[in-house]
C-alpha positions, 0 to 999 in steps of 0.5 A: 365357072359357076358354082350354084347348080340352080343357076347352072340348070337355068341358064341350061335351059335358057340356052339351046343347044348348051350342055356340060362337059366332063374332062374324062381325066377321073374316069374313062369313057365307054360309048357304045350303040345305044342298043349294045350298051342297053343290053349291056347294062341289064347284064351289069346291073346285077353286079354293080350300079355301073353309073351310065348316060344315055342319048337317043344314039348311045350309051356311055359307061363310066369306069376307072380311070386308064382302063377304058382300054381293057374293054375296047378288045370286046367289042367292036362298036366300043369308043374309048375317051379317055385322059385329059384330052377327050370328054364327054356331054354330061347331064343336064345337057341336051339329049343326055340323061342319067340311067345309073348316075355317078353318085349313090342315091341315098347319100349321094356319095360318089359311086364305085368305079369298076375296072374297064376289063370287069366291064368288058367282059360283060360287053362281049355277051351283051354285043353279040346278043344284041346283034343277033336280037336275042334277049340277054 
């Protein structure tokens, strides 16, 4: 709807509550307990920058479309959104920020998606290490 993301963020901020959605039809989405996906992320950030959101409940995992569902086996507390039907609050909406966005920094070109089995297999000692307090 609008094209300028000056006014996008102004009218963001003029309106409580609003935010922004993504349809999950070019990645899937990877919802985890905030904690989980924390720990998760200090594993997979030496592999690659897997892009994030972050709110004060979850952690959402961005990786390659239609594969969401190759992670879901590790982890018990995982939500998958995935294809034209599901979506997600992107930032700057409410409550969600970027921890790793989509895009590399230095020249804003989109970020490398992985395989949601590549990140599944990383939850799985993420999710039980976190369950039982103990650094990952």
């Amino acid at each position: 709807m609008f094209s300028d993301p000056e006014l996008v963020i102004s009218e963001l901020e003029e309106s409580p509550g609003a935010g922004l959605i993504a349809w999950t039809t070019r990645f899937d989405a990877l919802l985890l307990p905030r904690t989980i996906g924390m720990a998760a992320m200090v594993v997979l950030e030496k592999v690659a920058q897997v892009p994030c959101i972050v709110t004060v409940e979850s952690v959402i995992l961005l990786v390659l479309p239609a594969t969401g569902r190759y992670a879901s086996a590790s982890c018990d507390d995982l939500e998958v959104r995935s294809g034209p039907g599901d979506w997600i609050a992107v930032p700057p909406s409410h409550g969600t920020r970027w921890d790793t966005p989509p895009w590399v920094p230095q020249t804003n070109t989109p970020a490398v998606l992985l395989h949601g089995a590549d990140v599944g297999r990383r939850l799985e000692g993420s999710s039980s290490g976190s369950a039982t307090g103990t650094a990952v």
